[in-house]
DODO-937809 format. One line per field, with one value per residue (C-alpha): residue number from 1; residue in three letters; x, y, z. Coordinates in steps of 0.25 Angstrom, whole numbers, m for minus. Example, Ala and Ser with C-alpha at 12.3 -4.5 7.8 and 13.67 -1.06 7.14 Angstrom:
% DODO-937809
n <- 1 2
res <- ALA SER
east <- 49 55
north <- m18 m4
up <- 31 29
//
This chain:
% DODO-937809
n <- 1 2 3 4 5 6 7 8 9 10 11 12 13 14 15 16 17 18 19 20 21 22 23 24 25 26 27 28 29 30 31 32 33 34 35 36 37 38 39 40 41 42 43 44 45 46 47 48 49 50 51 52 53 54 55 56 57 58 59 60 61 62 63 64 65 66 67 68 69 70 71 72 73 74 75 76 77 78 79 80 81 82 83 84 85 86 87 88 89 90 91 92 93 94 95 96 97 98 99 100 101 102 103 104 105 106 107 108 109 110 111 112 113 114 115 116 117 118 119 120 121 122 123 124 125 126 127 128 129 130 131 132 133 134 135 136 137 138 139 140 141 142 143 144 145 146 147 148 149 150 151 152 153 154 155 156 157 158 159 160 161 162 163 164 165 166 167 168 169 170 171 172 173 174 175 176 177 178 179 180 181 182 183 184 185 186 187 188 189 190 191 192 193 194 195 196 197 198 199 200 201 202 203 204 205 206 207 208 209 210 211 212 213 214 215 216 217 218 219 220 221 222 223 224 225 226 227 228 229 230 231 232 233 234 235 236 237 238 239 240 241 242 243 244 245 246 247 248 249 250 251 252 253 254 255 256 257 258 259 260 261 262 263 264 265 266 267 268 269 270 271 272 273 274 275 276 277 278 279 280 281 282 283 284 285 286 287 288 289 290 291 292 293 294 295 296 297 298 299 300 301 302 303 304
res <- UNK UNK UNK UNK UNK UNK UNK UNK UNK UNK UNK UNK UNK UNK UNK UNK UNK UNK UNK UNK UNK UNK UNK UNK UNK UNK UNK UNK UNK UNK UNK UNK UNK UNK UNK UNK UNK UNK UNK UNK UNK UNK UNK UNK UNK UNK UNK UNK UNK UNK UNK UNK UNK UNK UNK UNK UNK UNK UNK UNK UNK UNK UNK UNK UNK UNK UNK UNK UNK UNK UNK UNK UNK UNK UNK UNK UNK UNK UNK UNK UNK UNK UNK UNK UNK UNK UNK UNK UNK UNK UNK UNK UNK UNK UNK UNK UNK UNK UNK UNK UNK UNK UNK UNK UNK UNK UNK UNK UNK UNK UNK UNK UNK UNK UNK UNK UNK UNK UNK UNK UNK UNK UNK UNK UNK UNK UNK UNK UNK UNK UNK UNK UNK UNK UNK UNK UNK UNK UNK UNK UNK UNK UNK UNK UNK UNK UNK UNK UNK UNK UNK UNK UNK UNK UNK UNK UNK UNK UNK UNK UNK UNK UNK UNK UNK UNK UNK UNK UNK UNK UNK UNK UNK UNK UNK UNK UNK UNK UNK UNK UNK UNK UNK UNK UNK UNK UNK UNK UNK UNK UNK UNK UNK UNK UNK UNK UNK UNK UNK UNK UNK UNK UNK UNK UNK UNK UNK UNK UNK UNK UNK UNK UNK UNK UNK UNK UNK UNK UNK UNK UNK UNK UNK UNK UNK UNK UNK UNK UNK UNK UNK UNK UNK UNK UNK UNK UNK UNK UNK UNK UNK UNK UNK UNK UNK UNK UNK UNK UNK UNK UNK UNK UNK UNK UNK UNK UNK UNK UNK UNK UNK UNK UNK UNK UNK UNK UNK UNK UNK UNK UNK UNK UNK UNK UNK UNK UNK UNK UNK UNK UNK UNK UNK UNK UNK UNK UNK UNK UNK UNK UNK UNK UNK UNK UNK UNK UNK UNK UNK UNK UNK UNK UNK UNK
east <- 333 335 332 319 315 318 311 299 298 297 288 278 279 277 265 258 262 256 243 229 219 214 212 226 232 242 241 245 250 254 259 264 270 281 294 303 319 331 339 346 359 356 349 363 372 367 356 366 377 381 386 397 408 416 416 429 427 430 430 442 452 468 477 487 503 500 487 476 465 462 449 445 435 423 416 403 397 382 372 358 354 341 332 325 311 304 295 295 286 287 279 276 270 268 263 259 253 250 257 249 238 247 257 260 273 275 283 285 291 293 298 304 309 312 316 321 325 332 333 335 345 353 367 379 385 398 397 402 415 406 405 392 380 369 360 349 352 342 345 333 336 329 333 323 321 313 311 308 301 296 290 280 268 261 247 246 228 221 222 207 206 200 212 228 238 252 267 276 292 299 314 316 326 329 335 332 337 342 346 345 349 349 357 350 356 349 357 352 364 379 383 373 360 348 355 355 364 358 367 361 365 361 363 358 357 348 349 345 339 328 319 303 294 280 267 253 238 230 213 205 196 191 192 206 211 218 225 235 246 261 273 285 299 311 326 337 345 356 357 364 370 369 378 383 381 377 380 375 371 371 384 393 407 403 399 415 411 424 420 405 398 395 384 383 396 401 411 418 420 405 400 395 387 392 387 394 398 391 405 406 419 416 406 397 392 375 370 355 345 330 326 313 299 287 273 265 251 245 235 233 225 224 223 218
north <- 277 265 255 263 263 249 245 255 248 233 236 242 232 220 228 230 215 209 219 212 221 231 240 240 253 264 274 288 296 311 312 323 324 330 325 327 321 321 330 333 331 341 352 352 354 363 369 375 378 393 402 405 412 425 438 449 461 472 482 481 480 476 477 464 468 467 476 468 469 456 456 453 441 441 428 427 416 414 405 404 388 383 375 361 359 353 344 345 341 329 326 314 304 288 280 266 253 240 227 217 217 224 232 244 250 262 272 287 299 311 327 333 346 356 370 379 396 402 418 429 433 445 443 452 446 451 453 462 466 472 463 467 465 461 452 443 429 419 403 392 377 366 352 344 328 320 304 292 281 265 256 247 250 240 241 239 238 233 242 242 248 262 265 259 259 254 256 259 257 264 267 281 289 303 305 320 328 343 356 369 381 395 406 420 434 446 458 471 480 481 480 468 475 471 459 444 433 418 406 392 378 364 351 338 321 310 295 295 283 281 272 276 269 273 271 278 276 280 282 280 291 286 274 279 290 290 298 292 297 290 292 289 287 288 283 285 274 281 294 305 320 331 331 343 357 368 383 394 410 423 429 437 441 455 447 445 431 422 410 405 402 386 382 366 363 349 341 329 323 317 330 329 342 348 360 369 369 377 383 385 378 363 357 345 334 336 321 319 309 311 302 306 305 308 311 309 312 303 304 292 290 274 273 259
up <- 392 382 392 397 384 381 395 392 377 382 392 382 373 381 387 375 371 384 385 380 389 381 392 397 391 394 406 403 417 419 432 442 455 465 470 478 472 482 474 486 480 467 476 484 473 462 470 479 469 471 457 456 447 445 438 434 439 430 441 446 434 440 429 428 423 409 409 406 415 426 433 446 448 458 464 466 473 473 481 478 481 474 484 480 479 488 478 462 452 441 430 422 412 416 405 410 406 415 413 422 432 442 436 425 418 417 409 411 411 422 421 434 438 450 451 461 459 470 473 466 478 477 473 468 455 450 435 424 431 444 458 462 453 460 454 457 458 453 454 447 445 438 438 430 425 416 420 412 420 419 430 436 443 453 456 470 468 456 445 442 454 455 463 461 470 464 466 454 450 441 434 431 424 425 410 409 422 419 427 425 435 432 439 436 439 438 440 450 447 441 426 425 430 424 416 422 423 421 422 417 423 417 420 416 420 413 417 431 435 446 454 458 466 467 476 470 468 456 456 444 443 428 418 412 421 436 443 453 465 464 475 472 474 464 467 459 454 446 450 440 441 432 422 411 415 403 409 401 407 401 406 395 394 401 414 416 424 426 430 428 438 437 445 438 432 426 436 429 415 417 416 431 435 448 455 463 475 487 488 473 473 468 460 467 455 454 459 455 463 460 470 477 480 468 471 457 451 442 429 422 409 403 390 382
//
């Protein structure tokens, strides 16, 4: 971020230093768009991690040689994969000011974010010393980032025309990339009837590092306002993986879980996120790439 910011500050000052035209000004753009991010790698992992853990069963109530009670454990093993979408939606804010005849830099900033829920399926959770609870087993997961951006723009037609053609290069990094899955149980009968269950998984990475190149046109339909239609196409550079995992639920000491269930767990000294396996044996290290296409919307307003 210190060299963004160092890059971002000399390019404004020697702007401001070099520009004499008084009608050479700021331009202000809001922008939205879809995409679609080869994510292929995260959705394999932590969308299809199962839950899994196990609960004592009080029930059944052995006695060991010096009385004290030992309790029988009960798996359970739950599948419930949450599916990508197919396209998401971003939004930003470009601001941009033109260096020569030909050519503008640009700085800005962008928010993205997809979400998938999977169920409610029917399941039979052991809890509170009885094996067969059912419940409704709900699953949501968010992954979400937030981008900062610099780059060039070259007009490909004059840009007094009433239409512009140009192409655009830019260095993004991702410095704000979070997940968040919730697992929601709502129980039908048993002890727990009535009451739910809710376990909460997040993960988080910052300092990705990317490449975008993008094609567009813009129409001038006033004397300060356009609106334009860019496409474009990000690669990473420095790719990343989640790191940290924060667990928290609801569960109490009546719930008589023995081992919790951990969907996102940290892998190495690094604090590497992993995600169970399809197995529920071994934990797999969450890779992130947000390479992919963007379609994008533009309103642009000049000011003098």
């Amino acid at each position: 971020m210190r060299l963004f910011a160092s890059i971002i500050l000399l390019l404004i000052t020697t702007n401001i230093a070099l520009s004499k035209d008084k009608d050479e000004g700021w331009i202000f753009t809001p922008s939205v768009g879809v995409n679609q991010l080869a994510l292929d790698t995260f959705y394999d992992t932590v969308y299809k991690a199962p839950f899994v853990g196990s609960v004592e069963i009080t029930t059944d109530l052995p006695e060991d040689v010096e009385g004290q009670n030992q309790y029988p454990t009960e798996p359970f093993f739950f599948k419930n994969d949450l599916e990508p979408n197919l396209v998401d939606v971003e939004a930003g804010l470009v601001m941009r000011r033109n260096f020569s005849r030909s050519n503008d830099f640009f700085i800005g900033i962008n928010a993205w974010e997809t979400n998938s829920e999977s169920g409610p399926i029917r399941i039979t959770f052991p809890l509170q010393g009885e094996k067969f609870n059912e419940a409704d087993y709900t699953r949501t997961g968010k992954l979400s980032y937030t981008q900062f951006f610099l780059g060039l723009r070259h007009y490909l037609t004059k840009r007094s025309n009433k239409f512009n053609a140009y192409v655009n290069l830019s260095l993004h990094e991702l410095y704000d990339v979070d997940y968040e899955e919730k697992n929601i149980f709502e129980f039908t009968s048993g002890p727990p009837e009535g009451f739910k269950r809710i376990f909460v998984f997040k993960s988080q990475a910052t300092g990705l590092l990317m490449m975008q190149f993008g094609v567009g046109g813009e129409y001038s339909f006033a004397e300060k306002f356009s609106i334009g239609l860019e496409g474009a196409y990000a690669v990473h550079i420095q790719g990343g993986v989640l790191r940290g995992v924060t667990v928290s639920d609801d569960t109490n000491d009546g719930d008589r879980i023995k081992s919790d269930p951990l969907v996102l767990n940290v892998v190495n000294a690094q604090l590497d996120t992993g995600a169970l396996d399809a197995q529920g044996v071994d934990y797999e290290k969450v890779k992130l790439r947000f390479d992919g296409w963007h379609l994008l919307v533009k309103f642009n307003i000049e000011f003098y």
